[in-house]
C-alpha positions in Angstrom: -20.9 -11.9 -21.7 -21.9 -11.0 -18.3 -25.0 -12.5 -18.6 -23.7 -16.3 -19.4 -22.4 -16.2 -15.7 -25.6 -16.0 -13.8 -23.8 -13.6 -11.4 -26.3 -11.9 -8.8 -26.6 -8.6 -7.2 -28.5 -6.7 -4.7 -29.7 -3.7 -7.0 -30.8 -3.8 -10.2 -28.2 -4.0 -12.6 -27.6 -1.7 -15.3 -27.9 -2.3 -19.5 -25.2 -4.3 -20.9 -22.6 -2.3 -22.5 -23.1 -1.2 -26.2 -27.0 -0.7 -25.6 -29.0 2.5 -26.7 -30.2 2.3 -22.7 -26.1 2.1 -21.3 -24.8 4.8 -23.6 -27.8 7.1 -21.9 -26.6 6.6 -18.1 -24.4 9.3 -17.3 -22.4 7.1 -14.6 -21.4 4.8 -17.7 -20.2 7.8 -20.1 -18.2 9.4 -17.4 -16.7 5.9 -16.9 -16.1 5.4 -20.9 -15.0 8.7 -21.5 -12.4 8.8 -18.6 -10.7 5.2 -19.2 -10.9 6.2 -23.0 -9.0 9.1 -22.6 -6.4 7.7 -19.5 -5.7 4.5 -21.2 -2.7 5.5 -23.6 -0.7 7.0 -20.5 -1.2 4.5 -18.7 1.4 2.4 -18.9 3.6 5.2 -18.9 2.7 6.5 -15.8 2.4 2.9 -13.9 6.1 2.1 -15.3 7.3 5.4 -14.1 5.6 4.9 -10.4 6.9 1.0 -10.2 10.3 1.7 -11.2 10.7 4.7 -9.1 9.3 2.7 -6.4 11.7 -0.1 -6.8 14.7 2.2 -6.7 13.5 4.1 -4.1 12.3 1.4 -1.6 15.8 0.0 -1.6 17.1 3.3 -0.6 15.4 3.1 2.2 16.4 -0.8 3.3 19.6 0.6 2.8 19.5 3.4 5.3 16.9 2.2 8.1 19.5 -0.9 7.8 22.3 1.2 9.5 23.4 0.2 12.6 22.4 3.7 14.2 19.0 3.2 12.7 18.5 -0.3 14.1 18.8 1.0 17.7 14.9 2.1 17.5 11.9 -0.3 16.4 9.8 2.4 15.0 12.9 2.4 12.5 13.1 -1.8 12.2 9.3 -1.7 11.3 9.3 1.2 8.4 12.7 -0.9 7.1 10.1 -3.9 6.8 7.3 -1.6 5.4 10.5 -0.3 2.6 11.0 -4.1 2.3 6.7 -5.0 1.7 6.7 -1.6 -0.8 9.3 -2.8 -2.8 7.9 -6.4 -2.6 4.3 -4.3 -4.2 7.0 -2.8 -6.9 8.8 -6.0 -8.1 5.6 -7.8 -8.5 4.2 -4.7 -10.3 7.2 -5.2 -12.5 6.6 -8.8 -13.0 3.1 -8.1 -14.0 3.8 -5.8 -16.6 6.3 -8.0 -17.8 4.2 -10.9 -18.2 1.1 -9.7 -19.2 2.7 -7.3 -22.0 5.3 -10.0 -23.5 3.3 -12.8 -23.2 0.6 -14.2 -25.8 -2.1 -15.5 -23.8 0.0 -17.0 -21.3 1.4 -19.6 -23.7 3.0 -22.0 -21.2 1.6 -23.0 -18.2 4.1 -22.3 -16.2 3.6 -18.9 -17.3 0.1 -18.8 -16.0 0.5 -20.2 -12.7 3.7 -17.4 -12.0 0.9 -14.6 -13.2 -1.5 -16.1 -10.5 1.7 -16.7 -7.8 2.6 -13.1 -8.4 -0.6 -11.7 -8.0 -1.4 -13.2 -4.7 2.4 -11.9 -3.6 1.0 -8.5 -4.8 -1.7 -8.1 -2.5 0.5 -10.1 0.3 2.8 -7.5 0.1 0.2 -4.3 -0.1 -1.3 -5.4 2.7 1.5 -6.4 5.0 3.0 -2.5 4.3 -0.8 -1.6 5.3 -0.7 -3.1 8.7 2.8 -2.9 9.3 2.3 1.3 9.1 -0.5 0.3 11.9 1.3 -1.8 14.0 4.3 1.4 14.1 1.6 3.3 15.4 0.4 1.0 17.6 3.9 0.3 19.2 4.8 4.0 19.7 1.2 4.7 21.0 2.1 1.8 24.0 5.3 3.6 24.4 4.1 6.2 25.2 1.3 5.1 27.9 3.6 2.7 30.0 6.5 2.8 32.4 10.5 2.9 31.1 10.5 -0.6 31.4 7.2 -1.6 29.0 8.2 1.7 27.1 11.6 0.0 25.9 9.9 -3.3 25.6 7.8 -1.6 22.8 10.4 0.8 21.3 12.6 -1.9 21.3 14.0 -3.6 17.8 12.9 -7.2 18.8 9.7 -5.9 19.2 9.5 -4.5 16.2 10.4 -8.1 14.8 7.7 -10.0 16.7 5.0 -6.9 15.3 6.5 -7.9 12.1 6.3 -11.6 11.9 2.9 -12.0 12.9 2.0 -9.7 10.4 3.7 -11.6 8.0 2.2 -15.0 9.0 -1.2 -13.3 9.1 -1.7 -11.6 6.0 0.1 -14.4 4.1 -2.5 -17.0 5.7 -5.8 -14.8 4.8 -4.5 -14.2 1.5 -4.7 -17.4 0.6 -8.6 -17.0 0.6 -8.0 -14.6 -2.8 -6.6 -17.9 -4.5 -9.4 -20.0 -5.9 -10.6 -16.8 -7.6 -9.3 -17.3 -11.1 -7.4 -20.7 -12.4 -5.7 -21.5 -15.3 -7.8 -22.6 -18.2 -6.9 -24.2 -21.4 -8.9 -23.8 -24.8 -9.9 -27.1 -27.7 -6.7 -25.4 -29.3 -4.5 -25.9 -27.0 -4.3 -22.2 -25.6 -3.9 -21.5 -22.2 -5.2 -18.3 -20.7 -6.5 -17.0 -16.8 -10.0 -16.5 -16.2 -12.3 -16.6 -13.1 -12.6 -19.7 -11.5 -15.7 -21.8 -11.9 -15.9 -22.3 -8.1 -16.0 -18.4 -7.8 -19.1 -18.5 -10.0 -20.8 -20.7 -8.2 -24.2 -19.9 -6.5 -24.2 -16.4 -8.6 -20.7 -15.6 -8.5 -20.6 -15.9 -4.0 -17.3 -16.2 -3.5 -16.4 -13.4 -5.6 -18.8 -11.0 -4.0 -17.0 -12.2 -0.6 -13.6 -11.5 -2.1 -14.1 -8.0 -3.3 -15.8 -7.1 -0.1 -13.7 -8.8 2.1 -10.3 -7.6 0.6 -12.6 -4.2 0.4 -12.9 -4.4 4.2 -9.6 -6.2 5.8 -6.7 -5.2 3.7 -7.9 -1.4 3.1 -10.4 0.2 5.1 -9.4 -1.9 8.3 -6.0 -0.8 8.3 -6.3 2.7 7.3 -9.5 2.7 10.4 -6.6 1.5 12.6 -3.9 3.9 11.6 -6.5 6.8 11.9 -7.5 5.7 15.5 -3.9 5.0 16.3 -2.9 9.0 14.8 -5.2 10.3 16.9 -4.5 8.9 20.2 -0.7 8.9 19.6 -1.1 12.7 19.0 -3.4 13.3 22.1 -0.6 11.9 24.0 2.3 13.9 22.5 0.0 17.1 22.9 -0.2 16.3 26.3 3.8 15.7 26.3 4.4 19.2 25.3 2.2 20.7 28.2 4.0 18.3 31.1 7.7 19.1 29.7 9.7 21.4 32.0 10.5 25.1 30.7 14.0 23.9 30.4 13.5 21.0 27.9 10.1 22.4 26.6 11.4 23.7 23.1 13.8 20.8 22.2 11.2 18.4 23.0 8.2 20.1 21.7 10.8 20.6 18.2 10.9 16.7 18.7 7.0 15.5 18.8 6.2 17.9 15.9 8.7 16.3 13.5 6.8 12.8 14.7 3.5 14.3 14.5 4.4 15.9 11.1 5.1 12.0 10.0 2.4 10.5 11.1 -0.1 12.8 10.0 1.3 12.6 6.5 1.3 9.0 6.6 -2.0 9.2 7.7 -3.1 11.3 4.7 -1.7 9.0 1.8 -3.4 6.3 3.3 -6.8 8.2 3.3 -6.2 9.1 -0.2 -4.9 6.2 -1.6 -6.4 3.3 0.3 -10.0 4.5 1.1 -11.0 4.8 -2.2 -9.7 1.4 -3.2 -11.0 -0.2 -0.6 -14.6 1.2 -1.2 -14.2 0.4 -5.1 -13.4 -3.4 -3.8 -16.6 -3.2 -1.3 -18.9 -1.8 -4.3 -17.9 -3.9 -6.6 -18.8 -7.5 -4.4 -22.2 -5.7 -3.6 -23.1 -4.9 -7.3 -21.0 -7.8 -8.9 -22.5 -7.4 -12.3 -22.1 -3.3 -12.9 -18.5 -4.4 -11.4 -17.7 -7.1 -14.3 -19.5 -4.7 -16.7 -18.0 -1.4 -15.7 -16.5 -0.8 -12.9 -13.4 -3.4 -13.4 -12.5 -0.5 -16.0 -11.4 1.5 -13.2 -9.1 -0.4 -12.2 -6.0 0.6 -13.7 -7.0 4.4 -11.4 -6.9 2.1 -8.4 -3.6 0.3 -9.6 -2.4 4.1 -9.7 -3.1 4.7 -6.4 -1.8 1.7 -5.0 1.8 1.7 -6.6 1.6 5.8 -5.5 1.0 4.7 -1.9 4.5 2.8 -2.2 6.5 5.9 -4.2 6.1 8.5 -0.8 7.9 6.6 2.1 11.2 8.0 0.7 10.0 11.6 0.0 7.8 11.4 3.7 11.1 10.2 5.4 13.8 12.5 3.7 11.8 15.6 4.0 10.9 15.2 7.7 14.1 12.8 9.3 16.5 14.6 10.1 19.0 11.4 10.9 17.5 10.0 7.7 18.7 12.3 5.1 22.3 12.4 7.5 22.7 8.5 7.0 21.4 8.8 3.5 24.3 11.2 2.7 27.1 10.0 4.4 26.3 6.3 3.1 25.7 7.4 -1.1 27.1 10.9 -1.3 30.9 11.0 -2.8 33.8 12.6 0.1 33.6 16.8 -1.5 29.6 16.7 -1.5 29.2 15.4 1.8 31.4 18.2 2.9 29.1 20.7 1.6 26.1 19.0 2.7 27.4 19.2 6.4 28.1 22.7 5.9 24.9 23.4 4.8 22.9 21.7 7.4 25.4 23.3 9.8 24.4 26.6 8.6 20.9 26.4 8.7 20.6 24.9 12.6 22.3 27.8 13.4 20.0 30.3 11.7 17.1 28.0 12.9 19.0 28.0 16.4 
């Protein structure tokens, strides 16, 4: 029970579950009712989102990989968010592995890889957050600098340097997630995960710091970021298309609103999917108790909504790339298809044209 943890919250908690006072809360029936009725398709639908998301992340390594595509560092950097995303869908898989086809973690060895995997997971989530924010960030000092700094920032070793020390940060920080749960083992000899007795300590601090801060850094921070970022970097291609010559105005006002088109779309999933998470996380350190009582049921929507965030790179950069969907074709289409998808792209520039 709840109770035998002497967890602490700001509000006054409410009735344990099962009580004639719990069942009366409308809150806790909406939550009941909707993780009642979700539950049996869940799997389903999580399994269906990983595996596409495995499959279709390496698609993208494959294409952004290309020599053509390595020429720009707006490209090297959404190859390393492809590379995070399908870090997020291998660990999902892992997961789901373990925690389905194994009985209560029988080895130890077992345990710990559940708790290694789980601190890759939100490595990985998080380093495909800011690495969207640090693509922004490098086309939005492109744009504002000289031809010199503007190739220094558009440049591939850039790219690398914006990569690595996102790397190197978010696996550092991460580490503060660790001492959260730890591998217990029962009088018969059982071993099983549960939270940490350091994380209970002084009514459950460090866990209210963990949801709160993992609330905070790795989702609203990021997606803050990207949406300050989005806005500038499409004040500045606005003002592109009114300084462009006549001549070129057309062809390079075509060109900003295919960027503008990805970035705001990238924009939106991550207000969708990431928002709501990260306010679930910073809820749930603020009223701890409700969290372990209640709210933690709603977790498997937010575990939706993560792996969903790492399905729509490859739909977001084959509907709007141009070069993309080229390289794509030419690298898995067979000789007679790629004819006719020439053709057809062909065709339709010069009905666009």
């Amino acid at each position: 029970m709840v109770d035998e943890l002497n967890c602490t919250q700001f509000s006054i908690p409410f009735p344990n579950p099962g009580t004639d006072e719990a069942n009366n809360i409308s809150l806790i029936r909406f939550i009941i009712f909707a993780v009642e009725h979700y539950r049996p398709y869940h799997y389903y639908l999580l399994s269906s989102l990983i595996v596409f998301s495995f499959f279709a992340n390496i698609l993208i390594v494959i294409v952004l990989s290309h020599k053509e595509m390595r020429h720009s560092g707006i490209n090297v950097i959404m190859m390393f968010i492809a590379v995070s995303d399908f870090g997020c869908a291998v660990t999902g898989l892992m997961q789901l592995f373990i925690r389905n086809y194994s009985d209560q973690y029988m080895l130890f060895i077992t345990a710990y890889l559940q708790l290694f995997v789980d601190y890759l997971a939100v490595v990985f989530h998080a380093s495909s957050l800011f690495l969207a924010a640090g693509m922004a960030l490098c086309r939005v000092m492109a744009l504002n600098f000289s031809n010199r700094l503007k190739d220094k920032w558009q440049s591939p070793r850039y790219a690398l340097r914006v990569t690595c020390a996102v790397y190197i940060t978010v696996l550092t920080v991460s580490t503060l997630i660790v001492p959260v749960n730890e591998v217990k083992k029962t009088d018969d000899g059982e071993v099983y995960i549960d939270t940490s007795d350091f994380s209970l300590a002084y009514g459950c601090l460090l866990m209210k710091i963990v949801l709160v801060f993992v609330g905070i850094c790795f989702k609203l921070i990021p997606c803050t970021l990207m949406l300050i970022l989005s806005i500038l970097l499409l004040q500045k291609m606005d003002e592109g298309k009114r300084s462009s010559v006549p001549i070129n105005r057309n062809h390079k006002k075509d060109q900003l609103d295919r960027s503008s088109q990805l970035i705001q779309t990238i924009l939106i999933v991550f207000l969708i999917t990431e928002v709501p998470q990260g306010v679930f996380s910073i809820i749930g350190g603020i009223e701890v108790i409700d969290y372990l009582n209640y709210y933690q049921n709603l977790t498997i929507f937010m575990n939706v909504l993560s792996f969903f965030n790492t399905t729509t790179s490859f739909i977001i950069y084959s509907s709007l790339s141009a070069k993309f969907r080229r390289i794509f074709a030419q690298t898995f289409l067979p000789k007679n298809l790629l004819n006719m998808y020439m053709v057809t792209v062909a065709h339709f520039s010069k009905i666009n044209f």
